[in-house]
Phi, psi and omega in degrees: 000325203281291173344319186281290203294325155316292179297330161298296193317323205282316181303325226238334163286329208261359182256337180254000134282334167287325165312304172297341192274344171273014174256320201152124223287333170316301178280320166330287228279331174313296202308315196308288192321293140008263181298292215284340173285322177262350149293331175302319198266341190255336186297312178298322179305309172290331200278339169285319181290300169340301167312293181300308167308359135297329184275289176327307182294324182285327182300318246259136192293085155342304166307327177278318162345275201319296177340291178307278176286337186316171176301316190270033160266352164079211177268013174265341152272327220257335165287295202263029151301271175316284173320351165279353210235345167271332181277355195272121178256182188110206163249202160304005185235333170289333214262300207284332187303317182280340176285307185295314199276329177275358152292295165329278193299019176121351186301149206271114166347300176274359152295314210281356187281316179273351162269011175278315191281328179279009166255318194265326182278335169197052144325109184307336206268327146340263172011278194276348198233321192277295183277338193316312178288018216203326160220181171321120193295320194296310166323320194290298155335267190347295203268344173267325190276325176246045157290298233305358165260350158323286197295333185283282167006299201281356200253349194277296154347293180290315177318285175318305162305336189094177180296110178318000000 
């Protein structure tokens, strides 16, 4: 399956080079020239969260996990799943890293589903340094209060399908 998805991804890079390259080989070499710059900066980042979420999953008190984030903690894991996943600050190799790392230590799919969903959707810090300044605060409000049911809603999901 990693396989399937490696190779679409692989497709979708090589159909949107051929796009760039039928406007004009400046934008093909812009575009190359680009991607190959934010694969460079990004590449030690994924390779550090990688890492690091393993040093994280042995640090992190199995014992306490399970109670809290495990499959029987419920919606009392799935609440403070969430509220972890609006305080967690950073990007996608911080975010995803502490989700990958609390499964390893016992965490329930659909809690790490909803502190995943609760991060990528109204992460606070997102929030104050990215949309406030950039739109209407009431807009920001607005679009954050009718998140908030979201990660129970996906974690409610994953429960009904089983386990991911």
């Amino acid at each position: 399956m990693t396989l399937a998805i490696d190779i679409l991804l692989w497709l979708a890079v090589a159909a949107l080079a051929f796009l760039a390259a039928t406007r004009g080989r400046v934008l093909f070499n812009d575009g190359a020239r680009d991607g190959v710059t934010e694969f460079i900066k990004l590449l030690p980042r994924i390779g550090i969260g990688v890492v690091g979420s393993g040093f994280v999953a042995e640090v992190l008190p199995k014992a306490l996990i399970g109670p809290w984030l495990g499959p029987e903690s419920g919606l009392l894991g799935v609440a403070i799943a969430t509220l972890g996943g609006a305080l967690t600050p950073g990007g996608p190799v911080v975010g995803f890293s502490i989700g990958a790392a609390a499964l390893k230590s016992g965490a329930g799919a659909p809690q790490v589903i909803a502190y995943s969903t609760a991060w990528a959707l109204y992460a606070v810090h997102r929030l104050l340094i990215w949309e406030v300044p950039m739109m209407p605060v009431r807009m920001v409000w607005l679009r954050a209060v009718v998140s908030l049911p979201l990660p129970f809603i996906a974690a409610a999901v994953a429960i009904a399908l089983g386990r991911p």
